[in-house]
KESE-448775 format. One record per residue (C-alpha): residue in three letters; chain; x negated, y, z. Coordinates in steps of 0.25 Angstrom, whole numbers, plus 5000, padded with zeros to 4 digits. Example, Ala and Ser with C-alpha at 12.3 -4.5 7.8 and 13.67 -1.06 7.14 Angstrom:
residues 2
<atom><residuo>ala</residuo><cadena>A</cadena><east>4951</east><north>4982</north><up>5031</up></atom>
<atom><residuo>ser</residuo><cadena>A</cadena><east>4945</east><north>4996</north><up>5029</up></atom>
***
This chain:
residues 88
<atom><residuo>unk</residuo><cadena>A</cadena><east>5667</east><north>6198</north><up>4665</up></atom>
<atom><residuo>unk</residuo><cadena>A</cadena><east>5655</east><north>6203</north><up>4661</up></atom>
<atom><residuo>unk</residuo><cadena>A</cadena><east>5643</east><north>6193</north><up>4659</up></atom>
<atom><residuo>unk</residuo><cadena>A</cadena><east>5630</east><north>6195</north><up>4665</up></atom>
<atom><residuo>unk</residuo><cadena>A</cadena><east>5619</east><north>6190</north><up>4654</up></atom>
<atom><residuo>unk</residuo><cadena>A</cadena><east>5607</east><north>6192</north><up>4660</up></atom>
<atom><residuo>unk</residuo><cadena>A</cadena><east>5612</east><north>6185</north><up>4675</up></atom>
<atom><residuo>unk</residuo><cadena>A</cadena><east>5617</east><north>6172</north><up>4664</up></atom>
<atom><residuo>unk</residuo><cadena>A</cadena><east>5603</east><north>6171</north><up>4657</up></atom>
<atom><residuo>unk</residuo><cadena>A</cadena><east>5596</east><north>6171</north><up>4668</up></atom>
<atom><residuo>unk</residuo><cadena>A</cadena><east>5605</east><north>6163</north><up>4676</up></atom>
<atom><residuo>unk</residuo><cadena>A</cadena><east>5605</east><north>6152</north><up>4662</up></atom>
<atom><residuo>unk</residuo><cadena>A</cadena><east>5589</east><north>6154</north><up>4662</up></atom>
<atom><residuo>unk</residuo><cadena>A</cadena><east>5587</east><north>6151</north><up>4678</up></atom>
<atom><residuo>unk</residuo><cadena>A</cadena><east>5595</east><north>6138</north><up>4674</up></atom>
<atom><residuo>unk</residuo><cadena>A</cadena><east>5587</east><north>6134</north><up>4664</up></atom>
<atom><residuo>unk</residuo><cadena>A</cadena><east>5574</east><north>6134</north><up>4671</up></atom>
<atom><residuo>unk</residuo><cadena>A</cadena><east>5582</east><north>6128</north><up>4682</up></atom>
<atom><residuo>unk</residuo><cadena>A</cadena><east>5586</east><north>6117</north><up>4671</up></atom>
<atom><residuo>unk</residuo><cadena>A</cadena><east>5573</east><north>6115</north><up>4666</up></atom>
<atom><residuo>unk</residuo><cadena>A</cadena><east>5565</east><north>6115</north><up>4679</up></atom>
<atom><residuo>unk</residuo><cadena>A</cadena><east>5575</east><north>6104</north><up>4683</up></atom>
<atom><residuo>unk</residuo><cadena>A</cadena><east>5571</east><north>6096</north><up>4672</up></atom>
<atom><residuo>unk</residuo><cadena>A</cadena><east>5555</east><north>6097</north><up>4672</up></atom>
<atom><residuo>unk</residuo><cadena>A</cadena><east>5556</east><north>6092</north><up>4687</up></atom>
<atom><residuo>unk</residuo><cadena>A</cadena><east>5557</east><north>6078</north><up>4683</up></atom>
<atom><residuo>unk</residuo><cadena>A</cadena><east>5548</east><north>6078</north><up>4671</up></atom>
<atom><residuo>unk</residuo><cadena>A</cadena><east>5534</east><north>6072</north><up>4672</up></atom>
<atom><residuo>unk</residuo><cadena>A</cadena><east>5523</east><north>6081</north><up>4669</up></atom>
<atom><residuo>unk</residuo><cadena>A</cadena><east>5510</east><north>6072</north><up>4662</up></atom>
<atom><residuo>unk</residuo><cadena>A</cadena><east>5498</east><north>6078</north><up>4656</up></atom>
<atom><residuo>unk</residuo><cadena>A</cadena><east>5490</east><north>6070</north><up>4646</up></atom>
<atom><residuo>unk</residuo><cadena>A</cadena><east>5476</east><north>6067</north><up>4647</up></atom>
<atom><residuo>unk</residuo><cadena>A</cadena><east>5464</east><north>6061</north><up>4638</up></atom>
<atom><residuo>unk</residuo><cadena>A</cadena><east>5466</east><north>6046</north><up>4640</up></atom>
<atom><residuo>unk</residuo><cadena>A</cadena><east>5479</east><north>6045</north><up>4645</up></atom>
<atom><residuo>unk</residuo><cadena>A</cadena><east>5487</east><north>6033</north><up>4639</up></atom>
<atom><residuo>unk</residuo><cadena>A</cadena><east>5501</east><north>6036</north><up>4634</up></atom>
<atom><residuo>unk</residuo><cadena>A</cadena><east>5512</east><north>6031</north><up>4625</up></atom>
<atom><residuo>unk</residuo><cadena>A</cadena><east>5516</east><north>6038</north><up>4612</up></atom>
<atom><residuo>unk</residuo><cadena>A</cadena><east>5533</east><north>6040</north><up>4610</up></atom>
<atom><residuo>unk</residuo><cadena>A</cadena><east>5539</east><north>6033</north><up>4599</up></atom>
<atom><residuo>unk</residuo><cadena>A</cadena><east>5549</east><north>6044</north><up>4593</up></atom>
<atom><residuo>unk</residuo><cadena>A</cadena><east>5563</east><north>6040</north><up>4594</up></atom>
<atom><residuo>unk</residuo><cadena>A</cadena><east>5567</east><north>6041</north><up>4578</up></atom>
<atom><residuo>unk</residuo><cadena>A</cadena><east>5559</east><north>6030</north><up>4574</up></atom>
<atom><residuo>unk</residuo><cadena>A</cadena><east>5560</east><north>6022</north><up>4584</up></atom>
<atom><residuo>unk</residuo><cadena>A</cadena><east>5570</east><north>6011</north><up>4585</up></atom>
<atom><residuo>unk</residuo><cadena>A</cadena><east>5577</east><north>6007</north><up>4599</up></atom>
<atom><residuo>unk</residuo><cadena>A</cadena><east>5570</east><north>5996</north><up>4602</up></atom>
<atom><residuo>unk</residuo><cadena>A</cadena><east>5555</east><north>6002</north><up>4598</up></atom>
<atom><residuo>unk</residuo><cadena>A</cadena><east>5546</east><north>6005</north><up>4608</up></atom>
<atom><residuo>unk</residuo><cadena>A</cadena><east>5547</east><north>6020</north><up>4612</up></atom>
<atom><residuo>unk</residuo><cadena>A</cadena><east>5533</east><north>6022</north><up>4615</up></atom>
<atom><residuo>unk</residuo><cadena>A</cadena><east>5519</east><north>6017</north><up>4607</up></atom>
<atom><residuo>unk</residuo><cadena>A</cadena><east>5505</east><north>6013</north><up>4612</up></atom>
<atom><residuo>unk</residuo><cadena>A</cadena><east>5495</east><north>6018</north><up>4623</up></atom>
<atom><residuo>unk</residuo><cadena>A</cadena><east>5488</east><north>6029</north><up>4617</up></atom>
<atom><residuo>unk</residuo><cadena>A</cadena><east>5477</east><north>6035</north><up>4625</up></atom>
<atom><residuo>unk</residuo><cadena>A</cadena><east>5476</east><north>6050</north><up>4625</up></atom>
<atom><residuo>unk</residuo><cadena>A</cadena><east>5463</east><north>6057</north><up>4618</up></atom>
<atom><residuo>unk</residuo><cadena>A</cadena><east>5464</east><north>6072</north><up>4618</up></atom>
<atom><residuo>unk</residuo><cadena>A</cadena><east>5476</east><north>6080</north><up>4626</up></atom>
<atom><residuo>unk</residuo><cadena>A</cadena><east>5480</east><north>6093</north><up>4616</up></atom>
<atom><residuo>unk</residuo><cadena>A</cadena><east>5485</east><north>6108</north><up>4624</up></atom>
<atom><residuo>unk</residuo><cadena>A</cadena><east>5496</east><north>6106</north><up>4614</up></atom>
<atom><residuo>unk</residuo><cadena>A</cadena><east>5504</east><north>6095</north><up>4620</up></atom>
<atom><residuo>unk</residuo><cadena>A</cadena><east>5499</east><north>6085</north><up>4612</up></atom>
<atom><residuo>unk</residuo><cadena>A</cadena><east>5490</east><north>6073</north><up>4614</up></atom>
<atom><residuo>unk</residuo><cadena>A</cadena><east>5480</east><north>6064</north><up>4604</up></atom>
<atom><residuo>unk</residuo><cadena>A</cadena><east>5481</east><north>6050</north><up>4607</up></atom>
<atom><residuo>unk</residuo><cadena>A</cadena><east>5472</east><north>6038</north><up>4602</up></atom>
<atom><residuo>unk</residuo><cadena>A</cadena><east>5479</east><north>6029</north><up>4594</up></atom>
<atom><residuo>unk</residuo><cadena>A</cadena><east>5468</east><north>6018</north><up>4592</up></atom>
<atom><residuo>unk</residuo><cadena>A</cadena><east>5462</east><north>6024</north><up>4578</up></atom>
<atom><residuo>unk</residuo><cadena>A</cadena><east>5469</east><north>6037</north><up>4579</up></atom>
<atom><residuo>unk</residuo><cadena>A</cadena><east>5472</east><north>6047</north><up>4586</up></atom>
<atom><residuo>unk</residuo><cadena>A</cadena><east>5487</east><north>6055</north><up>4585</up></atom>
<atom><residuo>unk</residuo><cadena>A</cadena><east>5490</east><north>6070</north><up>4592</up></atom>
<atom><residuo>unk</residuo><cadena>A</cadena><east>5505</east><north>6066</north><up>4598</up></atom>
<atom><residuo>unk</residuo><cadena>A</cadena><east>5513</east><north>6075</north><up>4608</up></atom>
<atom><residuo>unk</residuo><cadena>A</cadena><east>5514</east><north>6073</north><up>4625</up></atom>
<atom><residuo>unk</residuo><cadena>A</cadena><east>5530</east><north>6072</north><up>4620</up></atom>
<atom><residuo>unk</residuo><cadena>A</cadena><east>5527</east><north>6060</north><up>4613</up></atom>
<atom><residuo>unk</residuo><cadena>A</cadena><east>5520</east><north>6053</north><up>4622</up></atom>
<atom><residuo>unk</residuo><cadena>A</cadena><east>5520</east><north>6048</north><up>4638</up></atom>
<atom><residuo>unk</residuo><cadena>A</cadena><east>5510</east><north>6042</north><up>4647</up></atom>
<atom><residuo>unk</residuo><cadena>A</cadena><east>5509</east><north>6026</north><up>4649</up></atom>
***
């Protein structure tokens, strides 16, 4: 038996884009605009099991090209990332 390299890799690749095209069907695209409303994500470490898992309404003041956000906090502003926060 002789294997054929190429043929695999490019067989395992085809299946890996078929894999992760399977999975981004079901995902839910949002972009974030100035003055959207969302909640922030309480991390899991700190956070006991019956804590909330979100915090507050913030509004959203400035949307950044590198995937991060600045939200209003009342006083203060804080630079968090779209992974840590979802739309209300």
């Amino acid at each position: 038996y002789q294997a054929n390299w190429s043929y695999l890799s490019k067989r395992r690749f085809e299946t890996i884009l078929q894999d992760n095209d399977r999975e981004n069907d079901k995902r839910i695209e949002h972009f974030y605009n100035a003055g959207d409303h969302v909640m922030l994500r309480v991390p899991k470490t700190p956070r006991a099991k019956t804590r909330a898992v979100a915090q507050g309404l913030f509004t959203i003041k400035q949307v950044h090209n590198n995937g991060t956000v600045t939200i209003d906090k009342g006083a203060t502003t804080q630079q968090v990332s779209i992974r840590r926060i979802f739309p209300c």
